[in-house]
MDAnalysis code that builds the backbone (N, CA, C; Angstrom):
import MDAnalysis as mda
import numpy as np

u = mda.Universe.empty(300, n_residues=100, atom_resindex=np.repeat(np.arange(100), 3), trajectory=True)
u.add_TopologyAttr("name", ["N", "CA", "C"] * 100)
u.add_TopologyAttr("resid", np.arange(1, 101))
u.add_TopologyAttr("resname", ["UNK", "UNK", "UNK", "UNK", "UNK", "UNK", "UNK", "UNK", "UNK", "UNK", "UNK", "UNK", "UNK", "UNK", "UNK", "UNK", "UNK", "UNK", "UNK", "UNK", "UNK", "UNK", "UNK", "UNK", "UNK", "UNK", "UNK", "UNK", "UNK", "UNK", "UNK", "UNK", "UNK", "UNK", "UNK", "UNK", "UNK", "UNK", "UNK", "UNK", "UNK", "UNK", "UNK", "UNK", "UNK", "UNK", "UNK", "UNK", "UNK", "UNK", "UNK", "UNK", "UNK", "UNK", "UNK", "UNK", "UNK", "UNK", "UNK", "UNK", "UNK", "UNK", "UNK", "UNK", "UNK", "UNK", "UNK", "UNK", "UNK", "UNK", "UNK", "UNK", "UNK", "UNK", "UNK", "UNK", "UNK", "UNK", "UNK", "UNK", "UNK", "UNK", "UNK", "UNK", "UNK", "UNK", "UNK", "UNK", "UNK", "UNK", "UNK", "UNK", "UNK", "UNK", "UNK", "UNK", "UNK", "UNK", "UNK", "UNK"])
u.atoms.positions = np.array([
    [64.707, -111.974, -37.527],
    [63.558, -111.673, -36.705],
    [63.982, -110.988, -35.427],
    [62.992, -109.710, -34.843],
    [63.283, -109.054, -33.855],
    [62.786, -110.036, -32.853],
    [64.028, -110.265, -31.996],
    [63.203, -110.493, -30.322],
    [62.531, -109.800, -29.644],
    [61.603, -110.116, -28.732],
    [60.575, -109.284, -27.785],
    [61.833, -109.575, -26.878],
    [61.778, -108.203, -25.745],
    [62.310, -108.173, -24.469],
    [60.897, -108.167, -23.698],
    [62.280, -109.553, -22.686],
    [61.065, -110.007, -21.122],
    [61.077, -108.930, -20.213],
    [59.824, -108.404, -19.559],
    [60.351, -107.570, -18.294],
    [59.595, -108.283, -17.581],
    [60.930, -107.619, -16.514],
    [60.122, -108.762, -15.345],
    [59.285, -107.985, -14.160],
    [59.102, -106.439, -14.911],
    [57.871, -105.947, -13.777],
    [56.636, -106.306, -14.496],
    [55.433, -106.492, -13.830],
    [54.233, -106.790, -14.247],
    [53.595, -105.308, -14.472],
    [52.560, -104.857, -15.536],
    [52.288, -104.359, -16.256],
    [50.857, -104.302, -15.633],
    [50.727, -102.902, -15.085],
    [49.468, -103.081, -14.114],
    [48.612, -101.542, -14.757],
    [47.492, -102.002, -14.963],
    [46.599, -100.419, -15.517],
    [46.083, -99.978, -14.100],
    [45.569, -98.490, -14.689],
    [44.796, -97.708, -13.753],
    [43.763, -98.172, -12.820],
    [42.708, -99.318, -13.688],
    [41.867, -100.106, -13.096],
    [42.144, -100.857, -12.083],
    [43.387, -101.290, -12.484],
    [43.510, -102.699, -11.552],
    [43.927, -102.227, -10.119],
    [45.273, -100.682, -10.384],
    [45.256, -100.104, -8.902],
    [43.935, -99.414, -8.575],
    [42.757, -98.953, -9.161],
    [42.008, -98.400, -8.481],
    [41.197, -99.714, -7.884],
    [41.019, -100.860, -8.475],
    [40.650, -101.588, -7.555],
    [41.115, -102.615, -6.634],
    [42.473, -102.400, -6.313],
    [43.183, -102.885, -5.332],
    [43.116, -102.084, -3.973],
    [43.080, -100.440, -4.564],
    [42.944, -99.244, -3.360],
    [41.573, -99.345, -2.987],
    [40.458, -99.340, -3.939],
    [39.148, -99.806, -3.166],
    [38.922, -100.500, -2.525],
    [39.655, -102.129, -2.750],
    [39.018, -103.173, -1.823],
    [39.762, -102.999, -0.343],
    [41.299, -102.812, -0.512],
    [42.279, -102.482, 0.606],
    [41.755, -101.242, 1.203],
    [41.876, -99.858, 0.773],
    [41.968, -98.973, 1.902],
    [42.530, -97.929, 1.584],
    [42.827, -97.233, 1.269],
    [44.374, -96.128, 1.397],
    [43.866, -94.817, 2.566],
    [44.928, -94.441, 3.389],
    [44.624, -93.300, 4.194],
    [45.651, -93.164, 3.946],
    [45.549, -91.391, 3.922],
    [46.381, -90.337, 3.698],
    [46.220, -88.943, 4.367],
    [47.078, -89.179, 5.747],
    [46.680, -88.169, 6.846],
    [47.825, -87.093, 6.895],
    [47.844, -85.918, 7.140],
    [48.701, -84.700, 7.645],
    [48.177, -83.390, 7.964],
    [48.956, -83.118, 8.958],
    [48.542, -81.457, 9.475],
    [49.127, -80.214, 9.037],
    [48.919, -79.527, 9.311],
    [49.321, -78.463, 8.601],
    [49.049, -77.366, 9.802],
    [50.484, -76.597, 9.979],
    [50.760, -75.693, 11.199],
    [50.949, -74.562, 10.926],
    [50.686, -73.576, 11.509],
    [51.418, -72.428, 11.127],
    [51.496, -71.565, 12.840],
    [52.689, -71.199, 12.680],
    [53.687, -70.913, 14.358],
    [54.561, -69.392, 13.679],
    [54.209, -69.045, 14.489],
    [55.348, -67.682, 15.131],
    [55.816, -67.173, 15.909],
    [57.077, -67.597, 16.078],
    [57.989, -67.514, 17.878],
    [57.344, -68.268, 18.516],
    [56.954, -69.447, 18.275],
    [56.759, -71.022, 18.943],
    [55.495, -70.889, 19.553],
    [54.574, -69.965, 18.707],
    [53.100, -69.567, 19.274],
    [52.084, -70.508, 17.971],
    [51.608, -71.318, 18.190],
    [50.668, -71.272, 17.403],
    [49.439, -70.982, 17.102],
    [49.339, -70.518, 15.773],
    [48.268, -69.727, 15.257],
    [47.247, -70.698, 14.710],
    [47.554, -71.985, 14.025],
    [46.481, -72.400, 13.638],
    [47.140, -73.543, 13.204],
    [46.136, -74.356, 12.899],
    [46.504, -75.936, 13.544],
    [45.133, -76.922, 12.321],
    [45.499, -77.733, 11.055],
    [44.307, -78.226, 10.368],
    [45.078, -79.251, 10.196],
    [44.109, -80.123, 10.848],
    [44.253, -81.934, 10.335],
    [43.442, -82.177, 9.111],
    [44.374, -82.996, 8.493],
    [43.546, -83.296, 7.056],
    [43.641, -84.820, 7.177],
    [42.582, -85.342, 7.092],
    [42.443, -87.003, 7.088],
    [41.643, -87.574, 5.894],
    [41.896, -88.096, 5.069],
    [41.948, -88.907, 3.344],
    [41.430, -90.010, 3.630],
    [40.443, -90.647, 3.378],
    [40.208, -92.304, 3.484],
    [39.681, -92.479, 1.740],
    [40.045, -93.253, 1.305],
    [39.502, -93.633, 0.133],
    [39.891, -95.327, 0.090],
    [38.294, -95.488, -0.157],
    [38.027, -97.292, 0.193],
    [36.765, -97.403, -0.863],
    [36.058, -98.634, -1.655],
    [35.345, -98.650, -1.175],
    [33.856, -98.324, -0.320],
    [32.583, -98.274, -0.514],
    [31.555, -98.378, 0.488],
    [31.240, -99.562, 1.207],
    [31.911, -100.528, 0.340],
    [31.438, -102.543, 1.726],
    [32.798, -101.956, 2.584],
    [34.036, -101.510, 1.818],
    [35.115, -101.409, 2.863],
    [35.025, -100.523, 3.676],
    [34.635, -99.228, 3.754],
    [34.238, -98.228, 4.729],
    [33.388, -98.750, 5.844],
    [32.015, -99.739, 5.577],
    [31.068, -100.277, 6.391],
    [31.970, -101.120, 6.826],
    [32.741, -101.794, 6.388],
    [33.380, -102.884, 7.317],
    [34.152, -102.255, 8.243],
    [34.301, -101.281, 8.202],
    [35.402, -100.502, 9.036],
    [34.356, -99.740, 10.110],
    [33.298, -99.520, 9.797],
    [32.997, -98.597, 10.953],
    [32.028, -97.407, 10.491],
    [32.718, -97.135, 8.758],
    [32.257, -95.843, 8.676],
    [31.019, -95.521, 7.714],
    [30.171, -94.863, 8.160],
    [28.896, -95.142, 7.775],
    [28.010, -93.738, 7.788],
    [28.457, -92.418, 7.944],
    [28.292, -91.429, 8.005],
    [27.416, -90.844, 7.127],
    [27.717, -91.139, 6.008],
    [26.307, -90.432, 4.236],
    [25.264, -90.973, 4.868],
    [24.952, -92.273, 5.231],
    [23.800, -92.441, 5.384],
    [22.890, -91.826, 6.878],
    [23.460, -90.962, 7.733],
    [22.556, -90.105, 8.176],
    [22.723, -88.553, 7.700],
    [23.458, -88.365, 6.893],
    [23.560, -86.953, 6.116],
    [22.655, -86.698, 5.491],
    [21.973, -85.779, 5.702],
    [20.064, -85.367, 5.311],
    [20.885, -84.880, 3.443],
    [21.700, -84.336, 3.552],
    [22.372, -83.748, 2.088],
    [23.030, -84.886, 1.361],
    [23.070, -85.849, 1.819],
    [23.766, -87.539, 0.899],
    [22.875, -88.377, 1.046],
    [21.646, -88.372, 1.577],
    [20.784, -89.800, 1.775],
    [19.127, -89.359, 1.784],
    [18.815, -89.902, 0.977],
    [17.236, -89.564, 0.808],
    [15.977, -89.816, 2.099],
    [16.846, -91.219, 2.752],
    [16.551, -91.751, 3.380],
    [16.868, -90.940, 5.284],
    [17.724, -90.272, 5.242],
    [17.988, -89.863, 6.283],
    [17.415, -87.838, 6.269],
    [16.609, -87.713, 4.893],
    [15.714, -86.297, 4.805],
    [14.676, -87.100, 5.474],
    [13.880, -88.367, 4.821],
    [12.650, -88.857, 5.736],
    [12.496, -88.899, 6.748],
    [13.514, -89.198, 7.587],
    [14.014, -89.090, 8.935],
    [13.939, -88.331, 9.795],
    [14.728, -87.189, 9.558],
    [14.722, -85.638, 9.771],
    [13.278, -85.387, 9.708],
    [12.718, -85.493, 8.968],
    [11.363, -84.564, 8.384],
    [10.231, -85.680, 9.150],
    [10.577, -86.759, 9.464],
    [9.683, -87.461, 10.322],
    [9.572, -87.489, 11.950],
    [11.022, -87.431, 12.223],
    [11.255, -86.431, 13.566],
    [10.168, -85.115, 13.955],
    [10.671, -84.528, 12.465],
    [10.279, -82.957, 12.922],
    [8.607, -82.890, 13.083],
    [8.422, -83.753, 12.195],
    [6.630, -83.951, 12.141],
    [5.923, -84.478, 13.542],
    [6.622, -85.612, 13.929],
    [6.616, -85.952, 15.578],
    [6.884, -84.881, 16.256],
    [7.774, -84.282, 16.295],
    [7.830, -83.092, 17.647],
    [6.522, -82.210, 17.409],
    [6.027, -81.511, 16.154],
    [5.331, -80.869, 15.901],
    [3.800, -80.988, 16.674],
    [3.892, -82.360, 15.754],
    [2.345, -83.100, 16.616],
    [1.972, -82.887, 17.837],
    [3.002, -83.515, 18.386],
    [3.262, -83.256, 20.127],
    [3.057, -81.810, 20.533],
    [3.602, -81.333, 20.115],
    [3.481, -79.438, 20.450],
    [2.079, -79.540, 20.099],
    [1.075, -79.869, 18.853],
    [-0.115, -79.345, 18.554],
    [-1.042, -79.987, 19.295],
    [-0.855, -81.413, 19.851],
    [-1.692, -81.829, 21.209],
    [-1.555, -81.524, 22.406],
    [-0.362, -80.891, 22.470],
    [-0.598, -80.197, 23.763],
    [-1.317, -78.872, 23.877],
    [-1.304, -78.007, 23.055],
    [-2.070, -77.063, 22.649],
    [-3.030, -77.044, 22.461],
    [-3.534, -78.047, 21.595],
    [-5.475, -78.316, 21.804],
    [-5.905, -78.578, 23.011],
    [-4.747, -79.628, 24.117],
    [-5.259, -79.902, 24.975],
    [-5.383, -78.577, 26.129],
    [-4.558, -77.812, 25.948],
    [-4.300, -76.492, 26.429],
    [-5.503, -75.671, 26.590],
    [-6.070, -75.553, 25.230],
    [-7.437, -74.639, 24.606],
    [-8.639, -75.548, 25.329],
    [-8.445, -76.921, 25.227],
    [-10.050, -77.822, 25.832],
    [-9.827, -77.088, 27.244],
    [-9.078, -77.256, 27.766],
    [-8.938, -77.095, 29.288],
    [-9.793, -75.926, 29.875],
    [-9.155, -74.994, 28.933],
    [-9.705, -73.509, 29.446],
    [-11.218, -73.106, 29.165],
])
């Protein structure tokens, strides 16, 4: 009979790191330069967060949800704003026209 060989690293799938990096966190930050004769020309920070949405909120970050282009809820918003300013402009204007 063949023996099984023990290993003694643990045997981890795709799942299990994608949900270890979700609940934890991972950032993955660097810039990127470009210089000629110690002049620089241009200068891009690149900053990576991949978490998570409870882990992002726990952190702070909460941004989609006033993005009129990621949140349905933050077009109502926008468009309820804009309807308020509007109003306002159109009562002052009637009141404008009674006056005269």
């Amino acid at each position: 009979m063949a023996e099984r060989m023990a290993h003694a690293i643990e045997t981890t799938n795709l799942a299990d790191i994608l949900e270890r990096v979700l609940d934890k966190g991972i950032v993955i930050a660097g810039d990127i330069q470009i210089r000629i004769a110690d002049v620089e020309l241009l200068t891009i920070k690149i900053r990576l967060l991949v978490a998570s949405v409870d882990k992002a909120m726990e952190m702070g970050i909460n941004w989609w949800q006033s993005d009129s282009y990621l949140s349905s809820k933050a077009k109502e918003t926008e468009i309820e704003k804009e309807n308020k300013i509007l109003k306002e402009r159109l009562d002052r204007l009637e009141t404008r026209i009674k006056a005269d």
